[in-house]
N, C-alpha and C positions, 0 to 999 in steps of 0.2 A: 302661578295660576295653572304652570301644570300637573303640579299636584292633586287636582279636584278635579273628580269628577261630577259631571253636572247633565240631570235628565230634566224634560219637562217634565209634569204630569198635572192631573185633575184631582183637588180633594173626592175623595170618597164617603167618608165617613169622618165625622168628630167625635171622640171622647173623653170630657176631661182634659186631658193631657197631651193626649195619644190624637193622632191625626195618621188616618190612612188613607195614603195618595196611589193611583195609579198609573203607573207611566208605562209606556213605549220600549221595550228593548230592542233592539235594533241590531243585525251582525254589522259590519262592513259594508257587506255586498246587498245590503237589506235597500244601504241608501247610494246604490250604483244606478247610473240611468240605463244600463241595460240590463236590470235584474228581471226584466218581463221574458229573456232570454234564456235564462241561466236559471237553474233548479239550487244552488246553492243559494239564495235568496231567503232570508231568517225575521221572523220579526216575534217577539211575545211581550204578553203584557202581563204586565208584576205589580205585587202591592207590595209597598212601604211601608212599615210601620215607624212615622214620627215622634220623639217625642218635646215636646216645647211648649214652652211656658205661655205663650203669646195663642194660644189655640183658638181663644175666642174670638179673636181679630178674622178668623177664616171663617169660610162659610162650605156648605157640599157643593162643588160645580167649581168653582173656584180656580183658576191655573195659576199653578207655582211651578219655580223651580228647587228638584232635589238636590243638595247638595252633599258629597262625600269624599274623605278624601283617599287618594290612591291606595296609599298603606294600608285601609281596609281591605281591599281587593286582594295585595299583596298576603297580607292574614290570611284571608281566608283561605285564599291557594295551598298556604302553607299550612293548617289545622285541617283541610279536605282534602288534602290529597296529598303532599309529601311526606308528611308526620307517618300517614296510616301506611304507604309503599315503604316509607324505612322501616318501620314495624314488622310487615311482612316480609321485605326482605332478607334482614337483620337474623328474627326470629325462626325463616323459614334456614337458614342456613345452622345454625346456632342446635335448633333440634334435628337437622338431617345428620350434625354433626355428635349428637347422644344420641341417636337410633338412625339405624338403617332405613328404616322402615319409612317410604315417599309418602303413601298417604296420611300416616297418622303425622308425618312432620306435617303436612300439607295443612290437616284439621287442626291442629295446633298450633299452627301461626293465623287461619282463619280464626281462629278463639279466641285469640287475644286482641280483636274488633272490640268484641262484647266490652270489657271493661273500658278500651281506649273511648269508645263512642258512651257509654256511658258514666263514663269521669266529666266528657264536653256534655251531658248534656246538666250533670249537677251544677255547672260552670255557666248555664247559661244566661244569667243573670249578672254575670261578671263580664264574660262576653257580650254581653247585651249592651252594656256600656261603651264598650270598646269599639263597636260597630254599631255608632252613629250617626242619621240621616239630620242635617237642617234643612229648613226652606223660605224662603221667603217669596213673595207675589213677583209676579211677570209684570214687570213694569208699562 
């Protein structure tokens, strides 16, 4: 059970398939009893895109719980941000090492974003699968 991560939320919208829920994101310090205190105090609200079979059993207004599990999180960290830092760092080292030259290494490890983020976004349909919400009703 600690593999999942688990939000409330409110349907938003039904479509077909697709169910858009919105839930609560919360820091830590969001759900501290003295964050009336403390300026680090976090809260935003996000939509979900669901997708499940059973859609027409919901209704808009509706509270569910979202279900995910960890490894997704873990992904994503790993395609948003480590992937694209070894890229740069990798690359900026690699061309400082064929040219002298800082900034044009600079601009050449910043360019090769372009493709990395544009190969993820030909992929996101594959990715889309992989980073899966279920839900079921708040009993």
């Amino acid at each position: 059970m600690a593999d999942i991560i688990k939000h409330q939320g409110i349907v938003e919208n039904i479509n077909s398939s697709h169910i858009k829920v919105r839930i609560v994101q919360t820091s830590a310090c969001a759900a501290c009893s003295a964050k009336g205190h403390c300026a680090s105090a976090d809260t935003k609200e996000k939509i979900i895109d669901v997708t499940t079979g059973d859609a027409s059993s919901y209704q808009v207004g509706d509270r569910v719980i979202v279900f995910g599990e960890l490894s997704m999180g873990m992904m994503a960290v790993l395609w948003a941000f480590i992937v694209p830092f070894c890229i740069l760092v990798i690359s900026l080292f690699v061309f400082m090492a064929i040219w002298s030259d800082e900034l044009l290494s600079a601009l050449c490890s910043l360019a090769l974003f372009i493709p990395y983020y544009y190969i993820l976004w030909l992929n996101k349909t594959r990715m889309g699968k992989k980073f899966s919400f279920s839900i079921r009703p708040i009993d």
